[in-house]
N, C-alpha and C positions, 0 to 999 in steps of 0.2 A: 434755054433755062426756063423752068417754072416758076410763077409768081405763089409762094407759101406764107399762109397766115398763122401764127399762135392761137394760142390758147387764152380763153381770160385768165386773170390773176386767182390763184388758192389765196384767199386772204379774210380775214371779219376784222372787224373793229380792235379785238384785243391783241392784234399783230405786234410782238416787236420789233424781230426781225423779219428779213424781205430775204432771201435764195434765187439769186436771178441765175438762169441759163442764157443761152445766147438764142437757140429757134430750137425747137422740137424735132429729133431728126423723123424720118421714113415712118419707121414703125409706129411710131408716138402719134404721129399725124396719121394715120391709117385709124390707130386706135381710136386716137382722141381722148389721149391720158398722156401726162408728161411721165417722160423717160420708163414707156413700154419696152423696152429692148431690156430681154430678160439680162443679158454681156453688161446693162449697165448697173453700175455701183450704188447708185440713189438709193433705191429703196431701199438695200439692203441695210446701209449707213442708216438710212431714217430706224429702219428699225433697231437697230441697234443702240440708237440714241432714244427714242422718242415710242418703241413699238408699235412703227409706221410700216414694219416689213413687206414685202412682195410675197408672202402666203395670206396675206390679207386682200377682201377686195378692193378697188380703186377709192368708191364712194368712203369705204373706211379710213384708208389711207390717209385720205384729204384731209378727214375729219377729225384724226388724230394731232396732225400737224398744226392746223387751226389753233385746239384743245390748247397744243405746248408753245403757241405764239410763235411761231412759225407762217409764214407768207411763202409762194412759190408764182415766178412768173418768168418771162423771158422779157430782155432789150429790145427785142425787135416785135413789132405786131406784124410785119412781112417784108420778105426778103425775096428774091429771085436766087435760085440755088438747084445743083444739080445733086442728088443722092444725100447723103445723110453727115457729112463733112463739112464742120465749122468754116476750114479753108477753102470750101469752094460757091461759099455765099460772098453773090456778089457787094462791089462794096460800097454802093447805093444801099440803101433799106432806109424804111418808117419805123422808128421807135415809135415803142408805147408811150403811153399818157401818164408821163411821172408826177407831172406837177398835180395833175389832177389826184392820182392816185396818193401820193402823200399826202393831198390834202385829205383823203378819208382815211387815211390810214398815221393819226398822227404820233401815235406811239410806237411808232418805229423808228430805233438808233441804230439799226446795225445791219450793214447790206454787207453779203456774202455773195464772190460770184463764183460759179461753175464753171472754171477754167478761165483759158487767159483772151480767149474773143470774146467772154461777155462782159470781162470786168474794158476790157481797151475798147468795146462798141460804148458803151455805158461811160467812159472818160471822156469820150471823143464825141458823141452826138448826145449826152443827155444832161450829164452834167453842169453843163453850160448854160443849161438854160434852167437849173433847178436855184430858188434862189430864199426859199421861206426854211427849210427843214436843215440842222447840222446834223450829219450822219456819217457816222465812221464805217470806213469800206475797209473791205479784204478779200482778196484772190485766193481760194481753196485749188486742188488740184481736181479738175475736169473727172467728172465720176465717168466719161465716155470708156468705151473697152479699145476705142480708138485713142487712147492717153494710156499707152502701155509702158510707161516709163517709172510708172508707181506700182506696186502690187497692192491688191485688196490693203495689207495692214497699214502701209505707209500712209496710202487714202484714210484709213480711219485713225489711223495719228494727226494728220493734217486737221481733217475734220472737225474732231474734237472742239475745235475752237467754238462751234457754233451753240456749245450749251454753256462758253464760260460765258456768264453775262458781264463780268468785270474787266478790264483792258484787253478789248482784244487788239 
């Protein structure tokens, strides 16, 4: 197994919400752009929400997301993992730097995760040590094309959640 590092945090000061994934798979780290793999759903959702789509470029992308108080980062800052399969990161890893990050980022109430290893890494390693910031969580379904148990609309019914700013 290879030792694999993230990406820093898509974020500025006027973040509300935070988008965590769990690691960047293959392509993404080749790239050097979260969720390059054209099979994945992200962009497509972003843009659809926010007109953050994948015919746009990266740098724009980002800066869209920013724009509508949107944050994007992953749980892990690295892991040891074979191929591009949430299930086959080992389950050792270094979480990122949440305490610190919330402390720059304090206008954020609402963390969304991308599928169900980053919201259960994010319970089980980071959580626990997060003790300044109240933030309401919620498990989205994994925008991976490896989460073939939703199709495109379901994913963007699920979704949705992420522009109501009211209970989520």
């Amino acid at each position: 197994m290879s030792l694999i590092r993230s990406f820093p945090p898509v974020a500025d000061a006027s973040a509300r919400i935070l988008i965590l994934g769990s690691m960047p798979g293959k392509k993404s780290l080749a790239e050097k752009q979260y969720y390059a793999n054209p099979q994945n759903a992200f962009w497509k959702l972003m843009g659809y929400f926010f007109g953050a789509g994948p015919e746009l470029p990266y740098e724009e992308r980002k800066q869209l997301l920013k724009k509508s108080g949107i944050a994007l980062w992953d749980v892990m800052a690295s892991c040891q993992r074979e191929g591009s399969l949430d299930s086959a990161i080992a389950p050792d890893f270094t979480p990122n730097n949440f305490p610190t990050f919330f402390a720059k980022h304090s206008n954020i109430t609402r963390v969304f995760f991308n599928g169900t290893k980053a919201e259960h890494s994010f319970h089980k390693h980071v959580l626990p040590i997060l003790t300044a910031q109240p933030l309401e969580y919620k498990r989205l379904p994994s925008t991976s094309p490896a989460h073939a148990a939703l199709n495109y609309a379901q994913k963007l019914t699920a979704w949705h959640a992420i522009t109501r700013l009211q209970n989520i």
